[in-house]
C-alpha positions as CSV (number, residue, x, y, z in Angstrom):
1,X,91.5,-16.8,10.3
2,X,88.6,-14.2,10.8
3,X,85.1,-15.9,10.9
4,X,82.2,-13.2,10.5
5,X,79.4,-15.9,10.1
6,X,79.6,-19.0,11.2
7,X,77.1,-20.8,9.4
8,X,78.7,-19.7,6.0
9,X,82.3,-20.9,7.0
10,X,82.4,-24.5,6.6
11,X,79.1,-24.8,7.3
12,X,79.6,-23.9,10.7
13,X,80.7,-27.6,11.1
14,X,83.3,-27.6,13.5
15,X,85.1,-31.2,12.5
16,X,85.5,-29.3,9.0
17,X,87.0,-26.5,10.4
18,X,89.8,-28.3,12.5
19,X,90.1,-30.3,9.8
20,X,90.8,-27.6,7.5
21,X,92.6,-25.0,9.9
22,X,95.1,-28.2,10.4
23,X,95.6,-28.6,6.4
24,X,96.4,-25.0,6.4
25,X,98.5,-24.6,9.8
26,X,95.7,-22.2,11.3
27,X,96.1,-22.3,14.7
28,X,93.8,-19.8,16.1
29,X,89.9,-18.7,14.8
30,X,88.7,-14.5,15.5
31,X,84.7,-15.6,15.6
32,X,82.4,-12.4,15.8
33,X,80.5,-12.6,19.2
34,X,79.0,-8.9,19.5
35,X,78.4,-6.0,17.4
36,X,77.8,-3.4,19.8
37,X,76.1,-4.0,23.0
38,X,74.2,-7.4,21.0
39,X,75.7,-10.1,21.6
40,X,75.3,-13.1,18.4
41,X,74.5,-16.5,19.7
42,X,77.0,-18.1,17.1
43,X,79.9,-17.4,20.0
44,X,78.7,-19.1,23.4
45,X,80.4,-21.8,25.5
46,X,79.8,-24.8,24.0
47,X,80.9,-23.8,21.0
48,X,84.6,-22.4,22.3
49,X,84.8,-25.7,24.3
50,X,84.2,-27.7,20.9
51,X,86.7,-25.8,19.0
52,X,89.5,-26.1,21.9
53,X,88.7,-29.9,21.8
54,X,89.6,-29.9,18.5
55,X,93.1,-28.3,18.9
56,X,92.1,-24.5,17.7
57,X,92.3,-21.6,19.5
58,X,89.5,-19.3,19.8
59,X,89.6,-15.3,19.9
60,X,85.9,-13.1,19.8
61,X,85.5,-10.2,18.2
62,X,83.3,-7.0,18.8
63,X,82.6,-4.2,16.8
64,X,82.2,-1.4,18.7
65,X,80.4,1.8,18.1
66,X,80.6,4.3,20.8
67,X,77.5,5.1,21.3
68,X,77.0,3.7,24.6
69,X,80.4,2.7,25.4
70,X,79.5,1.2,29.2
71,X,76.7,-1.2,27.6
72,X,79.3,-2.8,25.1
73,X,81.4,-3.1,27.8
74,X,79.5,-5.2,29.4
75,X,79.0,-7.0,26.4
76,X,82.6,-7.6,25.8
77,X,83.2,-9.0,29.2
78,X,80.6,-11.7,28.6
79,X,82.2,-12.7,25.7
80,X,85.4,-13.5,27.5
81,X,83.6,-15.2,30.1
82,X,82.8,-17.8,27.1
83,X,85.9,-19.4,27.7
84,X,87.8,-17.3,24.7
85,X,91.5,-17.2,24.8
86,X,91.5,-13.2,23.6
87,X,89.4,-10.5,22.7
88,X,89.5,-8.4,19.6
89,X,87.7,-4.8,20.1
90,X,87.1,-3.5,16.1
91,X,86.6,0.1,16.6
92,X,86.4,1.8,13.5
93,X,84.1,5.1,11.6
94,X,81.8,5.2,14.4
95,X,84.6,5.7,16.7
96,X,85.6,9.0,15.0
97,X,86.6,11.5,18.3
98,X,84.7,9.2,21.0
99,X,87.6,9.7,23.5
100,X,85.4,9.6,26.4
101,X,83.7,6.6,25.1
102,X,86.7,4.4,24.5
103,X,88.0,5.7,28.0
104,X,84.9,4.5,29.6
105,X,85.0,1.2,27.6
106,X,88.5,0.4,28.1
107,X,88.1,1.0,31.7
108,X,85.5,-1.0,32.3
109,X,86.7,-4.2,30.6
110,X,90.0,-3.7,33.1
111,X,88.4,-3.7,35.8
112,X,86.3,-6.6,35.1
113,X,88.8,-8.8,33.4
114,X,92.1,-7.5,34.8
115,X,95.1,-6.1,33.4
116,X,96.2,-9.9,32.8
117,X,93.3,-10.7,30.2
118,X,94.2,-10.1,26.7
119,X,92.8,-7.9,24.5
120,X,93.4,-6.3,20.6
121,X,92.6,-3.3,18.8
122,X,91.8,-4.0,15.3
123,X,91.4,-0.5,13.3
124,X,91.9,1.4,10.2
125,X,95.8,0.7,9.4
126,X,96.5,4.4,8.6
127,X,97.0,5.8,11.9
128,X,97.4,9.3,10.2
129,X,94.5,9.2,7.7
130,X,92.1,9.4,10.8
131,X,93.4,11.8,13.2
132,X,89.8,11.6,15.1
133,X,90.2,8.2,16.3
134,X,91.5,7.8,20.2
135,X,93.9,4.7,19.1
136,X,96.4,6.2,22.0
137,X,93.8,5.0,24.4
138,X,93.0,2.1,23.2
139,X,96.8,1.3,22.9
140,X,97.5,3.4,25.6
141,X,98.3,2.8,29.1
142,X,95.2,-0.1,30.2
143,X,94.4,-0.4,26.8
144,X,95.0,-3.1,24.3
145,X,97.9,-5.1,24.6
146,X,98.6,-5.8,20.9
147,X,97.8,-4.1,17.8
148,X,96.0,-5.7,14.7
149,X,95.6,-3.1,11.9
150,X,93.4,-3.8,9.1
151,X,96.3,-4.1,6.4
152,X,93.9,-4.7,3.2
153,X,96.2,-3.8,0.4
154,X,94.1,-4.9,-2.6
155,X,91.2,-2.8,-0.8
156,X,93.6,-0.2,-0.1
157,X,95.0,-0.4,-4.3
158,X,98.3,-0.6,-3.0
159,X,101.1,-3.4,-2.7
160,X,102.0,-5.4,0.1
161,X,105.0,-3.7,0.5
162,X,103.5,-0.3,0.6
163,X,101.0,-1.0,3.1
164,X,103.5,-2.4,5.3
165,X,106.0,0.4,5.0
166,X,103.1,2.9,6.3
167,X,101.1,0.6,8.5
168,X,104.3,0.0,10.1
169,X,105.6,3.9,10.5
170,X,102.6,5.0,11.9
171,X,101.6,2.1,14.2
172,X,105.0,1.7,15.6
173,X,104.7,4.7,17.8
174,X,101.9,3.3,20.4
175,X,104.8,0.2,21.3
176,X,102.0,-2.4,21.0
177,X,102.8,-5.9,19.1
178,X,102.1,-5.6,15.7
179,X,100.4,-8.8,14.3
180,X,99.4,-7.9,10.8
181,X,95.6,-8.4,9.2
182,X,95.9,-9.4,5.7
183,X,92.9,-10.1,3.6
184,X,91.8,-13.2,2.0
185,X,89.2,-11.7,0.6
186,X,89.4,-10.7,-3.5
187,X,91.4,-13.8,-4.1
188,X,95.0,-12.1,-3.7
189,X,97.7,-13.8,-5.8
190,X,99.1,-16.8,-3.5
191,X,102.9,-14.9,-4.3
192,X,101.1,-11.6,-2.6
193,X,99.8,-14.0,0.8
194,X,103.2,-15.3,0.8
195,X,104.7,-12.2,0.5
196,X,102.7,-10.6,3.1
197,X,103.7,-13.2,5.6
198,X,107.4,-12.7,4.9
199,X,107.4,-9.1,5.4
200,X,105.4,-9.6,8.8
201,X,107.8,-12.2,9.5
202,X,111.2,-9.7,8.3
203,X,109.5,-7.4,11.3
204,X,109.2,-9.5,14.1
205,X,105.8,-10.6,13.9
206,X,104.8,-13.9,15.9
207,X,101.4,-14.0,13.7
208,X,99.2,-13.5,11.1
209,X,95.7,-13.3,10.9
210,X,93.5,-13.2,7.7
211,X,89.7,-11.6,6.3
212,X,87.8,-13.7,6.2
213,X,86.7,-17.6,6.2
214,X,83.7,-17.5,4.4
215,X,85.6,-15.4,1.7
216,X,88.3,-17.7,0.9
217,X,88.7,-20.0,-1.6
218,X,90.3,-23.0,-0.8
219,X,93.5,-21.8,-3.3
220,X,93.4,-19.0,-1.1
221,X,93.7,-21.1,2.1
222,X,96.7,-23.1,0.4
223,X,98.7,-20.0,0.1
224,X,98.2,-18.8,4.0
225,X,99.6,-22.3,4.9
226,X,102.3,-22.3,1.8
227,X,106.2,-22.5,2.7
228,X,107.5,-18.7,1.6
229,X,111.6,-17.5,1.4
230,X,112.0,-15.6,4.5
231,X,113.7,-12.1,3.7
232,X,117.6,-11.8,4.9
233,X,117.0,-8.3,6.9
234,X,113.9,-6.6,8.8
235,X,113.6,-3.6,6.9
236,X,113.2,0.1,9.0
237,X,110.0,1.3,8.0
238,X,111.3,4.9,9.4
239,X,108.4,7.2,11.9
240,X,106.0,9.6,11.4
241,X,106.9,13.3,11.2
242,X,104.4,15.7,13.3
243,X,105.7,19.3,11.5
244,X,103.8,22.7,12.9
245,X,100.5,22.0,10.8
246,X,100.5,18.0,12.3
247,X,96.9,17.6,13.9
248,X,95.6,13.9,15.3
249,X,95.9,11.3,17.3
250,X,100.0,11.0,16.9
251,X,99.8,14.6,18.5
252,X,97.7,13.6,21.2
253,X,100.7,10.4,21.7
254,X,103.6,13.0,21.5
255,X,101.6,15.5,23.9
256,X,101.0,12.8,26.5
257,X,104.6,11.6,26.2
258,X,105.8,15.6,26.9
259,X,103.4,15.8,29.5
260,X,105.3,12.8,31.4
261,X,108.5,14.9,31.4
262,X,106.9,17.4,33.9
263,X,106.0,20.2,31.1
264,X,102.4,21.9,31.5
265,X,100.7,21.3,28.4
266,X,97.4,21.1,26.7
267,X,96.8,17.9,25.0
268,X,94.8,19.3,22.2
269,X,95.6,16.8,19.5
270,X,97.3,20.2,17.6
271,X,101.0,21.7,17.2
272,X,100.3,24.8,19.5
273,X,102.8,27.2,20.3
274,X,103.2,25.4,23.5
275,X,103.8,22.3,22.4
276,X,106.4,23.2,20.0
277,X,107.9,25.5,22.7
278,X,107.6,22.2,25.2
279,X,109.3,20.1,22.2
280,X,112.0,22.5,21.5
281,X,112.9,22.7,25.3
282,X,113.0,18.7,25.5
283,X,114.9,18.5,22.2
284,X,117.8,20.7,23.6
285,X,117.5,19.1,26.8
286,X,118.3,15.9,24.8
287,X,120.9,17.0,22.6
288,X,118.6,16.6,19.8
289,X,118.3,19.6,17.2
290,X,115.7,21.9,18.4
291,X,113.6,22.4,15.6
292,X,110.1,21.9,17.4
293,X,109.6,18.7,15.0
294,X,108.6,15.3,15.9
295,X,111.4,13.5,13.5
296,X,112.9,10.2,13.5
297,X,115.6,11.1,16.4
298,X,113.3,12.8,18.9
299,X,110.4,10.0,18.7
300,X,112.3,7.5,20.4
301,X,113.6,10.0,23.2
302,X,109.8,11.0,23.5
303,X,108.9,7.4,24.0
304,X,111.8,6.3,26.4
305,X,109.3,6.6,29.3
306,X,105.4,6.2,29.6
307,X,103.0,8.7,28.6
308,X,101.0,10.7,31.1
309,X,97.8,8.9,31.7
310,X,95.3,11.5,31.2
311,X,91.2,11.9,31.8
312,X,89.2,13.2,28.9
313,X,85.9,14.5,29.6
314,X,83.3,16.0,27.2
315,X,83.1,19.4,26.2
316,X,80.8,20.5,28.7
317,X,77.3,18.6,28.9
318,X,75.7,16.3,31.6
319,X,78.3,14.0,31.5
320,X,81.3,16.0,31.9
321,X,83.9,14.9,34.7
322,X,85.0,17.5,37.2
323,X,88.4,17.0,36.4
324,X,90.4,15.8,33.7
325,X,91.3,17.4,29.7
326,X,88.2,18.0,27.1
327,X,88.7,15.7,24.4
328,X,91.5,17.2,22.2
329,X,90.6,19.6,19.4
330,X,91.2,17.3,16.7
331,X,88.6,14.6,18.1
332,X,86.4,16.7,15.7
333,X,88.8,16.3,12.5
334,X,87.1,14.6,10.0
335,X,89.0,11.3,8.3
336,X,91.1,11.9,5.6
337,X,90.5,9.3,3.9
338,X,88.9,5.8,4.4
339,X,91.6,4.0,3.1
340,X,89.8,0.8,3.0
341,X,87.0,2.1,0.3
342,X,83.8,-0.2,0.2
343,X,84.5,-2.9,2.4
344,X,82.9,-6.1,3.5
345,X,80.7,-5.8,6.4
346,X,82.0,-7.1,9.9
């Protein structure tokens, strides 16, 4: 379970939180410990060694802007120096085509904390409404090592099933761990929770996590620690399909992973000429059809070995590496869509 503010959840007591994360089977609490390069005093030692006294796991969370990506950096490494067992890195709007930013974050924070030290993305769900945002660094190689997308459904105004199917299709292609974020929020029928926890159950999931603490009501926290019927069969959630007008970050993926087979290429973040020529040579190469597509059969060819790791720099500008790719083109593509509406603040 999330927990924004501390003194609005439970009272920031933290005998009635164990006590009520153990009614509920919570194991683990997200606590917020930065936004941007401030860091909250709710999340400091004392308070992580409390909770692990008391049987809980404890994750922190920063939301991170982009802005000035080495400051929160910083930021985020003192927070795992708390004594946290993960960090969560919510990059969201303000992230929009900050490729160089969450390059120079990412970095950081590895060389820091290591390549051991774990660490989530939590982000907009649909990878493909936002084709600005640099998830395939912050999943990419030295990224994140899990995935927690934002699956809000009520916010959303779709079902559970829904937001799984396309979470799931579009996520699938970084090859993080998936470990769904449903929302507590709203006061969601206890049949939808439970649902939601069977599908990310059906798909492999080894958790669940939930928005937010202060938001539930207690029927709500029943129904995240409720028995549910586990579904016979993981259902295939299918992959994305990058045609000749595809533009975004799942380009910029595909690119990278073409790059790693030894073709000269762009990454642009666009279906160029070249990289449909480069896609129709590796198709063929493959036995695949060559229809200069990114289907279902030719993603999990593309994906067989590691992407090229690659260095952005800006577009000119004082702090513009003398090597490396310019962001990609569609770094500058607006969102589609904010799928998640008027939210709660985080």
């Amino acid at each position: 379970m999330w927990i924004w503010q501390l003194y609005r959840s439970s009272g920031g007591n933290l005998d009635r939180i164990a006590a009520r994360a153990r009614r509920h089977g919570i194991e683990l609490v997200i606590l917020k410990g930065a936004d941007g390069s401030t860091g909250w005093r709710q999340l400091s030692p004392q308070l992580v060694r409390g909770l692990h006294a008391r049987g809980l796991r404890v994750c922190a969370y920063q939301f991170v802007y982009g802005r000035r990506p080495l400051s929160e950096a910083r930021t985020g490494v003192r927070l795992a120096r708390t004594g946290v067992d993960c960090l969560m890195v919510d990059a969201e709007s303000a992230y929009q085509g900050r490729y160089v930013a969450a390059q120079t974050y990412m970095a950081h924070l590895r060389k820091r904390l290591g390549p051991a030290y774990p660490i989530g993305l939590t982000s907009f769900p649909y990878v493909h409404y936002h084709p600005g945002l640099p998830y395939s660094v912050f999943l990419g190689p030295g990224g994140a090592q899990f995935n927690v997308p934002q699956m809000y459904w009520r916010a959303i105004g779709t079902s559970v099933d829904q937001v799984f199917r396309v979470t799931y299709r579009h996520n699938r292609v970084y090859g993080r761990p998936i470990y769904p974020l449903g929302q507590a929020y709203e006061h969601p029928p206890a049949s939808q929770i439970r649902r939601f926890r069977a599908l990310a159950a059906a798909r492999g999931a080894a958790g669940v996590s939930w928005w937010s603490w202060q938001a539930a009501r207690e029927s709500d926290f029943r129904a995240v620690g409720a028995p549910f019927t586990p579904l016979p069969a993981r259902p295939d959630d299918g992959w994305p399909t990058l045609g000749r007008r595809a533009r975004g970050d799942l380009v910029v993926w595909a690119q990278q992973h073409l790059l790693a087979t030894g073709r000269p290429l762009l990454v642009t973040g666009t279906m160029t000429r070249a990289t449909r020529e480069a896609l129709t040579a590796f198709q063929s190469e493959r036995g695949l059809p060559p229809t200069g597509v990114v289907d279902a059969a030719t993603w999990p060819a593309l994906l067989a070995r590691p992407p090229a790791r690659v260095r952005w720099r800006s577009r000119g500008g004082a702090v513009a590496a003398r090597s490396g790719m310019p962001e990609p083109d569609s770094a500058s593509s607006p969102a589609l869509r904010n799928e998640l509406g008027s939210r709660v603040r985080r």
